[in-house]
N, C-alpha and C positions, 0 to 999 in steps of 0.2 A: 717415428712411433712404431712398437708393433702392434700391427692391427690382428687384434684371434676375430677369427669367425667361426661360431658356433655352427656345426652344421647337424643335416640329422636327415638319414637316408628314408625317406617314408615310404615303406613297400610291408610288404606282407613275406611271409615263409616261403621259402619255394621246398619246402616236404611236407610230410605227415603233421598233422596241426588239428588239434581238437578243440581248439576253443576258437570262440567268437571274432570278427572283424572289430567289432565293440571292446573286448578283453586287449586282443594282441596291438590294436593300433588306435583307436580312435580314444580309448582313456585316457592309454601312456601321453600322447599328444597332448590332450587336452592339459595331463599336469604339468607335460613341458613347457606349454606355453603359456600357461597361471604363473610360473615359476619365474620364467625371463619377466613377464610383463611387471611382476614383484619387485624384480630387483632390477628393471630398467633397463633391459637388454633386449635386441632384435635378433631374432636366428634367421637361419637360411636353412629352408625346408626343399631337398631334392627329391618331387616326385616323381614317384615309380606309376606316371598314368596310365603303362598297358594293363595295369590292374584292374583298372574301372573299365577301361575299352573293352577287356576279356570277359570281366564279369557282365555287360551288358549285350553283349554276345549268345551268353547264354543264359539270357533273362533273368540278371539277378540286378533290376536298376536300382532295389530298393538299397544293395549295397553301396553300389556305383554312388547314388545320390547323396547317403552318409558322407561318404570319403568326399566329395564336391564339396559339399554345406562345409565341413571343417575348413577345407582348404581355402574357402572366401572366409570364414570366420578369422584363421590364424593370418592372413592377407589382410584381412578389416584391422585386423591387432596389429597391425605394422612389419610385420613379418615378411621375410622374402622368400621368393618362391620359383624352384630353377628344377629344370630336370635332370631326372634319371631315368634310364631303362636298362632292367632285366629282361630281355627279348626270350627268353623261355617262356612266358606268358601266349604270345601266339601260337605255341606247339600245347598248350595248357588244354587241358580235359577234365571237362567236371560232368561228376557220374555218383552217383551215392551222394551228392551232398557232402562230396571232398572232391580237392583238386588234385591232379595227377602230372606231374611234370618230367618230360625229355631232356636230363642233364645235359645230354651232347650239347644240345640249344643254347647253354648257359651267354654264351659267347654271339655279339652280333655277327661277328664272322662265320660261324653257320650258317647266316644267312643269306650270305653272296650268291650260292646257289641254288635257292629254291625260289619260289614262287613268290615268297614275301619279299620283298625288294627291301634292303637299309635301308635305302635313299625313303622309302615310303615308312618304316618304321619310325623312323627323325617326325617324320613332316606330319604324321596321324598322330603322334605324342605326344609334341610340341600342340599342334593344334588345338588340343585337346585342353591342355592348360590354357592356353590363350582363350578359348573361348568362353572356362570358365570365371576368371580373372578379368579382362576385358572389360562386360559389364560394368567390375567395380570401380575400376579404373582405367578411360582408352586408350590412355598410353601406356600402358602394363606391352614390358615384352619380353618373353621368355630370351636368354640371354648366354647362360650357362649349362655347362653339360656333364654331368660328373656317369661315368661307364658305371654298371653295373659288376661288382666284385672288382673294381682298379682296369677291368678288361678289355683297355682302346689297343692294344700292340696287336697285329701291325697296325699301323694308321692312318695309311699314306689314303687309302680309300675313304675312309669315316671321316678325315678332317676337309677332304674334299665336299664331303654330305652336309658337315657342319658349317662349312663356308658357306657354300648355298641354303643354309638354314638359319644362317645369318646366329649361330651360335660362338663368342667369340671368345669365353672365358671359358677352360678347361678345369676340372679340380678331380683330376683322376690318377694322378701319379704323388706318388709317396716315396720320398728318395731313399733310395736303399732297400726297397723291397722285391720279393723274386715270388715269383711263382709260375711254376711250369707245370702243370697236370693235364690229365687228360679235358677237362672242363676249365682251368682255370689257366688264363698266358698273360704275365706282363714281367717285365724285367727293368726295373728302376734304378738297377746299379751304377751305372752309370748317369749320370742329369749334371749341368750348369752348377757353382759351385754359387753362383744367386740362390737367393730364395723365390723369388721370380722372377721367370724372363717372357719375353714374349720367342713366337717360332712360328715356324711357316710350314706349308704341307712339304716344301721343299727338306727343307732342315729335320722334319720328324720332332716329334715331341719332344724329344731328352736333348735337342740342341737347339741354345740361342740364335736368333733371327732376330736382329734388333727393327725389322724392315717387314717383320710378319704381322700378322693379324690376329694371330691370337694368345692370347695371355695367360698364362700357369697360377695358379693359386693353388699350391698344392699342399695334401692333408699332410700334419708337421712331423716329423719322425723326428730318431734321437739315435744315430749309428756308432761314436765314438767308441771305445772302449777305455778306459772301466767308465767313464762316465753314464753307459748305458746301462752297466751293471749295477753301479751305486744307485743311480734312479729307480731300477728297476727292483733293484735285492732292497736297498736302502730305506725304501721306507713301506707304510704297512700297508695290506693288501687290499683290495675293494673286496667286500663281500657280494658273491651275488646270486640271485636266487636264483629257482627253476626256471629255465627256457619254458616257452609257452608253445613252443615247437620245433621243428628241426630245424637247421639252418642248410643250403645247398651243402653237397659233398663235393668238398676243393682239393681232395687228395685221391693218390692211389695208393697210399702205403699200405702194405699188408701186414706184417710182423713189426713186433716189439723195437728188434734192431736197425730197419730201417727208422722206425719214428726216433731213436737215438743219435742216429746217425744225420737225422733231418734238423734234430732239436740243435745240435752239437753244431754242425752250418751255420744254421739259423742265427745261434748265439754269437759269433766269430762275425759273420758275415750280414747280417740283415740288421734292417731299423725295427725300431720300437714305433709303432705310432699313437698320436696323440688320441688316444680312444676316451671318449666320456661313457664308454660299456662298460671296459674294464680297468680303467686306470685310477687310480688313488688320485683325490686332488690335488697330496702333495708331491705326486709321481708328476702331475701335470703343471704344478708350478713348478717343477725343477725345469722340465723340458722349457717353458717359457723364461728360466734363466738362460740356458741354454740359448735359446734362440737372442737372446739381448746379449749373451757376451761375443756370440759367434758375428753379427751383425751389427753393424752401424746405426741404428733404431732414433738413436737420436736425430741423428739428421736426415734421416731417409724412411719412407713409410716400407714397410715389411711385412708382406700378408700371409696369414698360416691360417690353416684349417683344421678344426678341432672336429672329430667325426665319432657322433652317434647314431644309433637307430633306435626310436621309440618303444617297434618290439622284441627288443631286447632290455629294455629297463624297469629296475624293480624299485623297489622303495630306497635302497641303498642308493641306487641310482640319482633319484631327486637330491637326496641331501648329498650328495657329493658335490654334484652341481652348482648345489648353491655356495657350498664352499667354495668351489672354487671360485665362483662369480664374487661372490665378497671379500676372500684375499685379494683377489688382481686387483679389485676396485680401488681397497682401502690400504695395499701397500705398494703398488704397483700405479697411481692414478696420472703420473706425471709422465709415464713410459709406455704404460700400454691402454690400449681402447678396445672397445669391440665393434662391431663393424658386419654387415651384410657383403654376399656378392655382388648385388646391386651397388651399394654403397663403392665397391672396388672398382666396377665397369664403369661409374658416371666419372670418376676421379682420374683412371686411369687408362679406358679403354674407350669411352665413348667415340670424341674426340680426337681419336688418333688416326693418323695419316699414315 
């Protein structure tokens, strides 16, 4: 089968943002998960908990305690719940009743040097979920770990963090994608011609370890050509509405012709991924042919990850979703399924030696 996992990065802006924690996250949420529980489907929600750790830092719990209440609510609804971190949050400064964030930071590897320890970043983040989860169920265990912006490279140190943090399913690489800027590093061009393998701190991420510990679930891209281009050109556009705020700045291009010359790479050289922000749902049912005629599905389970963020979704957004969720169902019901990361760890990673 292939298994989509709906995923959905829950974090807040890291810029200039004028509207509410109410507005940019806690509604979109709420519709997203009205939406799945409608049409019968579990997501996998990746918290961004230094966001509640930070805001209660600087006495905002009445925040902090929102974003809680939801994440046992979408938990109560059956929902899976795995993290994430943007570690710019600890370099974060609230002053006016706005937050102020250190790009350099963007990256956990900024932080090998200073006073905040990774190793303690993991184990304060993690904790943090656990202990809100827990409660509702005691054998809830944080399990998964998806980087902040795809940005685990290098990794030889962070997967040694996450071994000792007992985090063993990865969903932070997207094949075929590159990014080298000042704030943003990972390089996916090269990965396993799998759709999932497992790897060891030995082997580094982008090589098979059939003898490793940790497992790849990674969000789906679409590199080929022209098949990326017909997906992509071929069919019609998502509409989508205003940002509700900035999003991090992941470039340093300065003029026109660089961004030309980045586009024109890009095109030739990089994947598409399977975004529920900005992808048409018939852009995203082609990638899931894609992924059925590249792969064996029939006889072999095939895990992809389908990647949204809450605030980034408008109303176009909902109903796209739903479309999509109801072609896969109703033409696709024999072939594909959906599926949590949990759902992948008890199947595939639990129990392994």
């Amino acid at each position: 089968m292939l298994n989509l996992c709906l995923t959905f990065d829950y974090e807040l802006f890291f810029g200039e943002c004028k509207y509410s924690v109410e507005d940019v996250l806690l509604a979109p949420t709420r519709k997203i998960v009205s939406l799945l529980d409608n049409m019968g489907v579990e997501g996998t929600f990746f918290w961004d908990s230094a966001m509640c750790i930070r805001h209660r830092e600087f006495g905002l719990d009445t925040i902090a305690d929102s974003i809680d209440k939801q994440m046992e609510y979408v938990f109560k609804c059956g929902h899976d719940v795995q993290l994430h971190i943007h570690p710019a949050w600890f370099k974060s400064v609230y002053n006016n009743k706005e937050w102020r964030f250190n790009n350099s930071y963007y990256r956990l590897h900024s932080f090998f040097d200073e006073m905040q320890d990774v190793q303690e970043i993991f184990q304060i983040t993690k904790k943090y979920i656990e202990d809100v989860l827990k409660p509702l169920y005691i054998y809830y265990h944080c399990v998964a770990f998806r980087a902040g912006g795809f940005c685990i490279q290098p990794e030889k140190e962070i997967l040694d963090i996450m071994e000792k943090c007992e985090l063993r399913i990865d969903s932070s690489v997207c094949k075929k994608l590159v990014a080298k800027t000042s704030s943003h590093y990972y390089d996916y061009s090269i990965t396993p011609k799998k759709c999932n393998w497992f790897f060891s701190k030995k082997s580094g991420i982008c090589k098979e370890d059939k003898r490793g510990c940790f497992f790849e679930v990674p969000v789906g891209s679409v590199y080929k050509l022209p098949q990326k281009w017909i997906l992509v050109h071929g069919n019609p556009k998502l509409t989508r509405e205003r940002l509700k705020g900035k999003v991090s700045n992941d470039t340093d291009i300065k003029n026109s012709r660089m961004k030309f010359l980045k586009k024109a790479k890009a095109f030739f050289s990089y994947g598409v991924m399977m975004s529920m922000d900005s992808s048409h749902y018939l852009t995203l049912k082609g990638m899931c042919d894609a992924y059925l005629n590249q792969f064996d599905c029939r006889n072999n389970d095939i895990y992809v990850c389908l990647i949204g963020h809450p605030k980034l979704f408008g109303e176009s957004n909902f109903l796209n979703l739903e479309k999509f969720i109801h072609i896969m169902k109703a033409e696709y019901h024999d072939t594909v399924r959906f599926v949590t990361i949990n759902d992948i760890y008890n199947k595939e990673v639990k129990d392994f030696r």
